[in-house]
Backbone bond lengths (Angstrom), bond angles and torsions (degrees), N, CA, C in turn:
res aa  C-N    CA-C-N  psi(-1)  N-CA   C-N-CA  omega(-1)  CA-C   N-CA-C  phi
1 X - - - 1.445 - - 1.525 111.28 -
2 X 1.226 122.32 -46.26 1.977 136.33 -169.53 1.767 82.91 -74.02
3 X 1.535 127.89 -37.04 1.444 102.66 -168.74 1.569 113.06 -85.09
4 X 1.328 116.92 -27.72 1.364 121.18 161.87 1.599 114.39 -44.80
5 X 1.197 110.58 -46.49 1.860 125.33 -169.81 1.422 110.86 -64.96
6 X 1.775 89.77 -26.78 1.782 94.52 -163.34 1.624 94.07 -90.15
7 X 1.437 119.51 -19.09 1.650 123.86 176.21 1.623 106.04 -63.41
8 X 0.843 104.95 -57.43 1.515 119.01 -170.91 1.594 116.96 -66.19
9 X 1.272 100.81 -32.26 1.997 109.04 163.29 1.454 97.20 -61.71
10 X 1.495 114.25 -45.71 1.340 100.86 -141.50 1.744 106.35 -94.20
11 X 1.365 117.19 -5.00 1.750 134.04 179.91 1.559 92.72 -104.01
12 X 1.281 133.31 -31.54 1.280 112.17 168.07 1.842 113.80 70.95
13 X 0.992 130.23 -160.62 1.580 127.45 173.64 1.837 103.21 -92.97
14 X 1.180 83.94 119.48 1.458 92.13 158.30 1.240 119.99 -88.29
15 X 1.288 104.35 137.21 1.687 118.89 173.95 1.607 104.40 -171.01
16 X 1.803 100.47 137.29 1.085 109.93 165.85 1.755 109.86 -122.48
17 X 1.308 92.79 160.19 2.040 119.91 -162.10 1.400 91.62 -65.41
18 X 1.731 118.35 146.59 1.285 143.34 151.00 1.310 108.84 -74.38
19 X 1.246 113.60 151.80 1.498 117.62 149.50 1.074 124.62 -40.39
20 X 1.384 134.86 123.16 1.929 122.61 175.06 1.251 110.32 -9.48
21 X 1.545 117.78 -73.32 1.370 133.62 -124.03 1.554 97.16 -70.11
22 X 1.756 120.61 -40.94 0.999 125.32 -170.96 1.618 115.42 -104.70
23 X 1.305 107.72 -3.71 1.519 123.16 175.51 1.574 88.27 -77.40
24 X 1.453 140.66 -35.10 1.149 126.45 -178.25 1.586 120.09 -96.86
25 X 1.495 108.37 -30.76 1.386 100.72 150.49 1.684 121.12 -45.12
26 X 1.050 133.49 -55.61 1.250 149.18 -155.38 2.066 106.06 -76.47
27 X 1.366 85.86 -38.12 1.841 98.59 -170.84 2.045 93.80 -62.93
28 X 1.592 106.30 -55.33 1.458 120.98 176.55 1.853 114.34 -41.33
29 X 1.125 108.41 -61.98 1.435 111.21 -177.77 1.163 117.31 -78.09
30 X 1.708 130.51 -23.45 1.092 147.70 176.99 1.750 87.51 -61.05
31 X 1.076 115.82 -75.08 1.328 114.66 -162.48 2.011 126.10 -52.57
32 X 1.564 97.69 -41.33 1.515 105.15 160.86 1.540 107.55 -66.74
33 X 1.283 130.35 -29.54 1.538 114.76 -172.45 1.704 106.43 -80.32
34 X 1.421 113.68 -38.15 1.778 122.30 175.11 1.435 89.70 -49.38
35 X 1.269 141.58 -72.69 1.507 135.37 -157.13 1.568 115.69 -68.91
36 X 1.446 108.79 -28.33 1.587 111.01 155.64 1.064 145.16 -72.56
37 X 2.039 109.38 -21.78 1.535 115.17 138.02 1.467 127.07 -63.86
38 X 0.901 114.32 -10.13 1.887 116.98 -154.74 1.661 74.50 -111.35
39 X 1.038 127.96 -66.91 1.752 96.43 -177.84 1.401 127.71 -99.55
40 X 1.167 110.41 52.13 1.359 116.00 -158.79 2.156 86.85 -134.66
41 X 1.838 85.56 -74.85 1.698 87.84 -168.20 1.282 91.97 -108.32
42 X 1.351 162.98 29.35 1.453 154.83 167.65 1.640 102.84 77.58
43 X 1.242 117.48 60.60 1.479 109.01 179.90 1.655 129.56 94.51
44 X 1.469 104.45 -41.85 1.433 111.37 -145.17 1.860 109.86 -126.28
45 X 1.360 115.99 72.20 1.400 105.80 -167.50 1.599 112.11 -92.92
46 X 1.341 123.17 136.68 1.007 129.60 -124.53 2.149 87.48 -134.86
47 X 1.343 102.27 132.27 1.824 92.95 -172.17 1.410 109.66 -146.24
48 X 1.190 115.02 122.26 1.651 123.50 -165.74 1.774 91.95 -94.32
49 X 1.541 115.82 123.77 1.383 107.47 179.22 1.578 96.06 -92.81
50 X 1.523 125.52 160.18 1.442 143.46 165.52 1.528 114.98 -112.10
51 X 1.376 132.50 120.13 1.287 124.74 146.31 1.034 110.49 -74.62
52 X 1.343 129.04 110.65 1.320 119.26 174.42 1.676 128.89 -86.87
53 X 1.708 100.13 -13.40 1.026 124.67 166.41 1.679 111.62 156.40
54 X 0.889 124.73 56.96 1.540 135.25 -154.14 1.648 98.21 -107.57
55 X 1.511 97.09 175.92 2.138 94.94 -170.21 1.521 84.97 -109.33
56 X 1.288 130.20 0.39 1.698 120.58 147.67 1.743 93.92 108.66
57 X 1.926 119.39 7.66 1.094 107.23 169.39 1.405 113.87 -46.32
58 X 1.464 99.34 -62.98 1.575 118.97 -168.25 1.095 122.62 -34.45
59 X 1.732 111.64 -52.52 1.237 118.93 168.58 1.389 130.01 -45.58
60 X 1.489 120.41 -42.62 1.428 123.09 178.99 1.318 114.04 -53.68
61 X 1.971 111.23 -43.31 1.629 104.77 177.72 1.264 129.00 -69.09
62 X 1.568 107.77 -12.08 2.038 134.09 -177.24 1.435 87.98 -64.34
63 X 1.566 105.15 -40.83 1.851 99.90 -165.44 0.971 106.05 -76.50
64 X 1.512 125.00 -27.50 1.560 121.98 -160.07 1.756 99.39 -89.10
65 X 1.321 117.20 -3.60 1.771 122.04 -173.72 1.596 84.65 -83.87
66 X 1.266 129.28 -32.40 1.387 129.31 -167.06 1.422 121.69 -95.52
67 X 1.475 110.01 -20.25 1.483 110.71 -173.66 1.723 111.11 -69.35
68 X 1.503 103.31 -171.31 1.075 111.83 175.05 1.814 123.74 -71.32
69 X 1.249 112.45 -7.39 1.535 122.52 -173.12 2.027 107.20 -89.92
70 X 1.592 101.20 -36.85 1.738 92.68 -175.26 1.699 96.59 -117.80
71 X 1.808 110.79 -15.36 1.435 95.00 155.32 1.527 102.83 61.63
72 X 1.147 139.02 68.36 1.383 139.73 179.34 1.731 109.28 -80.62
73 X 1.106 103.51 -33.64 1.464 91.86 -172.81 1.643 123.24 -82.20
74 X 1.336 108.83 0.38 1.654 119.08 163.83 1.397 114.29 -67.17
75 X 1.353 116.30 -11.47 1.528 112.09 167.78 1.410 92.79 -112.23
76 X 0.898 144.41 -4.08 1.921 131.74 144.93 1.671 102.59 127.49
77 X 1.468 119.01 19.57 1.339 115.50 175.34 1.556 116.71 -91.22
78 X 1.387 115.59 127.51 1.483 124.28 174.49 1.887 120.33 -115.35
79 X 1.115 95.92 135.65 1.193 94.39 -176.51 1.711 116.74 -80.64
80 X 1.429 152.16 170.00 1.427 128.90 170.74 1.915 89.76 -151.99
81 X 1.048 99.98 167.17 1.595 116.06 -168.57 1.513 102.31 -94.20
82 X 1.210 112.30 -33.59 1.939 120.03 -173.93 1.806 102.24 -94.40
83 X 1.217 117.40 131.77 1.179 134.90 164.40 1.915 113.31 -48.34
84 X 1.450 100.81 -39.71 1.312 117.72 177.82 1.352 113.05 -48.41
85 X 1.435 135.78 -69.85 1.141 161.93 171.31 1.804 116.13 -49.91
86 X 1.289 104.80 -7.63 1.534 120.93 -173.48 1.258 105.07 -107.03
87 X 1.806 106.23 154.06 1.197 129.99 -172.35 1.840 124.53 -126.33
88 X 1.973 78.42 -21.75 1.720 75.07 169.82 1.583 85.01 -144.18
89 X 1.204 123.26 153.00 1.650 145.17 -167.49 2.030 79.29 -111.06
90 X 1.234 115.27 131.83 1.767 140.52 171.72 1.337 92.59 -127.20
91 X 1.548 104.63 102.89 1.528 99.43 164.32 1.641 109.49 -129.83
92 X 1.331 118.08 148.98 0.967 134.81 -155.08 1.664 102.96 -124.94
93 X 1.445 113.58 151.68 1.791 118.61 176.08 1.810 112.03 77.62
94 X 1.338 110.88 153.95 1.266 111.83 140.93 1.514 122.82 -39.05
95 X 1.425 113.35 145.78 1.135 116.54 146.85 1.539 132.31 -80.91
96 X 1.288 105.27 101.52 1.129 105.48 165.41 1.675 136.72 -76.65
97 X 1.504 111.41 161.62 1.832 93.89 -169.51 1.342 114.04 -62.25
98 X 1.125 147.10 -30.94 1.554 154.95 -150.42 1.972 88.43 -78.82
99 X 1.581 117.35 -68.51 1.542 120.59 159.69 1.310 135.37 -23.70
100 X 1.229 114.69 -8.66 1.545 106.81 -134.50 2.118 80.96 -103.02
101 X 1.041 104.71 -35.47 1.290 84.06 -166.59 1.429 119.42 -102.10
102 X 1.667 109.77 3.43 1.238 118.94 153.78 1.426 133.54 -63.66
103 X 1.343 100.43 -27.85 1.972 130.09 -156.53 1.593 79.02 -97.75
104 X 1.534 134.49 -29.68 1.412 119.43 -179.04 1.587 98.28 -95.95
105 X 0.879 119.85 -11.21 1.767 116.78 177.60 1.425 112.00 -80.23
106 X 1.694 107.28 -28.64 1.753 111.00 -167.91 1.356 96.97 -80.43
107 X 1.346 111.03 -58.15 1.717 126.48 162.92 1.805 103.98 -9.82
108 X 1.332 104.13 -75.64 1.594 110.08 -161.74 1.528 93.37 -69.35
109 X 1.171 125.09 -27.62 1.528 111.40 -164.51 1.504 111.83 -75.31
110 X 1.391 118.74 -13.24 1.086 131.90 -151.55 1.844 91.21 -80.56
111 X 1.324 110.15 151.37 1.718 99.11 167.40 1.372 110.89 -100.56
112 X 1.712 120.54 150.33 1.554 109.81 154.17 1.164 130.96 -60.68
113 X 1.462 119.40 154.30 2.078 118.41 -3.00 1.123 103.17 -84.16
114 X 1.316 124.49 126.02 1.381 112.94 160.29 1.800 115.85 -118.98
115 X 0.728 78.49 147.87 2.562 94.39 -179.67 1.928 92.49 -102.62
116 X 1.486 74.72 140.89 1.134 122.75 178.99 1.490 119.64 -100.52
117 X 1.416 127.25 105.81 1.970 116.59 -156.66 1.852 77.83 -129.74
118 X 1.704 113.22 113.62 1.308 110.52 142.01 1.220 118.58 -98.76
119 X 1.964 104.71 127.78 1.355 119.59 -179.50 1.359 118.85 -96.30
120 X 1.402 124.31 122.09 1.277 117.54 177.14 2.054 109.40 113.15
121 X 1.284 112.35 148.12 1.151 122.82 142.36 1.653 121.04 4.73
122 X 1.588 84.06 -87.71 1.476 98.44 -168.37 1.290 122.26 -54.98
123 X 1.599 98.92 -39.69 1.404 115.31 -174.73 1.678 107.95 -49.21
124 X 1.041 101.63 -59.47 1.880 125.47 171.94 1.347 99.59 -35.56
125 X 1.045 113.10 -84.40 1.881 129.33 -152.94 1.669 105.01 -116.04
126 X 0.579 90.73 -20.31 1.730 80.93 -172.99 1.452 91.56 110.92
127 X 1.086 140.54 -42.59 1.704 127.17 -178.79 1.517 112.08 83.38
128 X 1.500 106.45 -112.42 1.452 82.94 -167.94 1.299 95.84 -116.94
129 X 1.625 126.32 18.49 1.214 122.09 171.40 1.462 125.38 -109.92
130 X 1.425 91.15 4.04 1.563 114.14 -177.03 1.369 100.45 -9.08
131 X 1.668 122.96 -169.03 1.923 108.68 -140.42 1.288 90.16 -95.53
132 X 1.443 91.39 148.62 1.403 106.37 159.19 1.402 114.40 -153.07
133 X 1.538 126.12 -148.67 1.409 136.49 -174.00 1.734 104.83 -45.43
134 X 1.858 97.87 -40.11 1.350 95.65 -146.59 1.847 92.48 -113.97
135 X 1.232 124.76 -8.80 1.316 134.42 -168.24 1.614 121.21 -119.99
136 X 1.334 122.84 127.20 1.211 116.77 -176.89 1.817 117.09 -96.81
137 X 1.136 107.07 28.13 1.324 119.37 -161.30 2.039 130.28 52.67
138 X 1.091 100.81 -142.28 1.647 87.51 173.63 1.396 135.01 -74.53
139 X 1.334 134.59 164.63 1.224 155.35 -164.18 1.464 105.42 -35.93
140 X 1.971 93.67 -50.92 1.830 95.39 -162.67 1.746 114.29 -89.16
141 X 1.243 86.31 3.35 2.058 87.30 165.58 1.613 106.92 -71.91
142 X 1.318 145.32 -15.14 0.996 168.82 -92.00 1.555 114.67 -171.47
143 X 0.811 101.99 -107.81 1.903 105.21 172.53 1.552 108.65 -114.14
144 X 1.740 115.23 161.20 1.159 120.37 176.94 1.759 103.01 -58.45
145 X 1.524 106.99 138.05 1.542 122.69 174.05 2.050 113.51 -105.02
146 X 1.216 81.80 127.14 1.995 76.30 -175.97 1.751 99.98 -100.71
147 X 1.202 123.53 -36.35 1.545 116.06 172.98 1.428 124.66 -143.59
148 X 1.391 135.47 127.73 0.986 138.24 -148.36 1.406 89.83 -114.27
149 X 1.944 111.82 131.87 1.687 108.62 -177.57 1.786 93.71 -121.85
150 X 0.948 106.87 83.24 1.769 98.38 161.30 1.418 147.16 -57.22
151 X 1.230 105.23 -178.81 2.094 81.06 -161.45 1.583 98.27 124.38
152 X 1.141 99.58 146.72 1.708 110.99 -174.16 1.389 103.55 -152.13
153 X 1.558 131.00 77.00 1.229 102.47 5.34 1.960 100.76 -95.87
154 X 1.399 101.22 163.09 2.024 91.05 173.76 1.387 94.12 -65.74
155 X 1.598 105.47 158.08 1.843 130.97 167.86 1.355 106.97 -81.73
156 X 1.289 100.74 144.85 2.023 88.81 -170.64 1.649 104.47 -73.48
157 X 1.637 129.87 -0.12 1.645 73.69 165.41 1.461 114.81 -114.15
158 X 1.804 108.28 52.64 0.989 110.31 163.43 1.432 97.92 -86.37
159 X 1.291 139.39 -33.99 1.526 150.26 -120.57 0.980 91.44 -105.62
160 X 1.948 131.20 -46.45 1.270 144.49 139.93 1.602 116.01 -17.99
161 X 1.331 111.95 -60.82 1.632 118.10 175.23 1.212 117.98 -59.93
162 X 1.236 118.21 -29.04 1.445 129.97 175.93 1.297 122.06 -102.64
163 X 1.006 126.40 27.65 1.750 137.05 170.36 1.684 78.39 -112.05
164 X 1.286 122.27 -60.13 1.469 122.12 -146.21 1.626 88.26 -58.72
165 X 1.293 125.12 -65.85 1.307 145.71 173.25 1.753 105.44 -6.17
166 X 1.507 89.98 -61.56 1.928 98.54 -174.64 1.141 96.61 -84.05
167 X 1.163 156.29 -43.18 1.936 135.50 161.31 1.100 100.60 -54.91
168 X 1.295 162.63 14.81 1.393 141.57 149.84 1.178 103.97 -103.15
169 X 1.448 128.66 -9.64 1.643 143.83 -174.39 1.448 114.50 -55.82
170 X 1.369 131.40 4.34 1.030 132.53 -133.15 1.983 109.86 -94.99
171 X 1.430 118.72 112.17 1.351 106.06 -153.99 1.410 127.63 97.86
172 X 1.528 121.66 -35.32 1.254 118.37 -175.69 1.231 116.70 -70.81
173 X 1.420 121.47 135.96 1.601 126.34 173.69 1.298 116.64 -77.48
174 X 1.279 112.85 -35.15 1.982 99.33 -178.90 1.488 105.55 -113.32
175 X 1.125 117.55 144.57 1.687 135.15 -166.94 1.728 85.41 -54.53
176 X 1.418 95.37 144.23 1.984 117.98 144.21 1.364 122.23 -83.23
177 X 1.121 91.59 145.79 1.837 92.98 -174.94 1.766 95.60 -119.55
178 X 0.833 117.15 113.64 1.653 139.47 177.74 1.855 92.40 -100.86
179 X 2.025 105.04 106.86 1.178 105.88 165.58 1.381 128.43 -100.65
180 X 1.438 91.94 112.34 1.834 103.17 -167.08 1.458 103.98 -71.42
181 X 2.088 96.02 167.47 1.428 86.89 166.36 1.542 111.65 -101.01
182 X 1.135 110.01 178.23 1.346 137.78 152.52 1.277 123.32 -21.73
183 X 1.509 148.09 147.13 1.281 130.32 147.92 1.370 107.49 -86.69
C-alpha cells in the first residue's frame, strides 16, 4: 500500500498540452463551467454515461473528455457507474428497443434535479439509424432531454460546452441544442 502511495507522490498528475487553439478554447469554458459547478452542485458534478445503443463513436470522445489530454475533472467533473449518485444522465446512440426500458429505469433512478445531455447524432435524431424494427429513434422520444450536443461523433470540447450548457439549463422548458463539431 506505502509503495503504491510512494508511486503516486512520485508521478504526480499526469497531463499532457493541447494545441493552443483548443487549449484556449477549453481553458475559457473550463472556467465558466468550474463556477457553474461550484454554484450550482458545491464543487463536485457527478455524470452517469448511457449507451443507449450507439456504434461507440461517442464513447471514444466521452473518454477523451476524461483522459489525460482535456482532463475533465480539473474543473470538478466525475463520472460514477450508479444512476443514484448522478446528476446529469450523458447518453449516447439511438434508442434501441432492447434499451428502452433500462434508459427509463436509469432515468427514474436518477435523483432530483437531474439534466438530461444527448450526445451525438443519434442521440438527436436517430442519425443514421433513425427508427426502425430495431431502433426507436432519438433520446427525446423517450425521456425528457435538457441539451442536445451534435456531431457525429461531437469533439469533447464540444461535450465540455454542453455539460456547461445543461448547468446553465436551469428552468428552461425546451431542450438546447449545443452544435458540436465534428471529429
Amino acid at each position: 500500500m506505502l509503495r503504491i502511495l510512494h508511486q503516486i507522490f512520485r508521478t504526480g498528475i499526469v497531463t499532457e498540452p493541447l494545441p493552443r487553439e483548443i487549449e484556449s478554447e477549453i481553458e475559457v469554458v473550463g472556467a465558466k463551467l468550474e463556477d457553474a459547478i461550484l454554484k450550482r452542485f458545491r464543487r463536485s458534478l457527478t455524470i452517469r454515461q448511457i449507451d443507449a445503443g450507439s456504434c461507440n463513436g461517442c464513447e471514444l470522445e466521452i473518454h477523451a473528455v476524461n483522459n489525460p489530454i482535456y482532463n475533465c475533472e480539473r474543473f470538478g467533473i466525475h463520472f460514477t457507474a450508479s444512476p443514484r449518485f448522478a446528476d446529469i444522465l450523458l447518453i449516447t446512440g439511438p434508442v434501441s428497443i432492447n434499451m428502452e426500458t433500462a434508459l427509463k429505469r436509469t432515468y427514474n433512478a436518477t435523483p432530483p434535479p437531474k439534466l438530461v445531455i444527448a450526445a451525438g447524432d443519434c442521440a438527436y435524431d436517430g442519425g443514421v439509424f433513425g427508427k426502425s424494427y430495431a431502433s426507436l429513434g432519438g433520446i427525446g422520444s423517450i425521456i425528457p432531454v435538457d441539451v442536445y450536443i451534435k456531431g457525429c461523433p461531437p469533439s469533447p470540447s464540444s461535450i465540455i460546452q454542453g455539460i456547461l450548457k445543461a448547468t446553465e439549463n436551469t428552468g428552461v422548458s425546451n431542450p438546447r441544442i449545443c452544435t458540436g463539431k465534428n471529429r
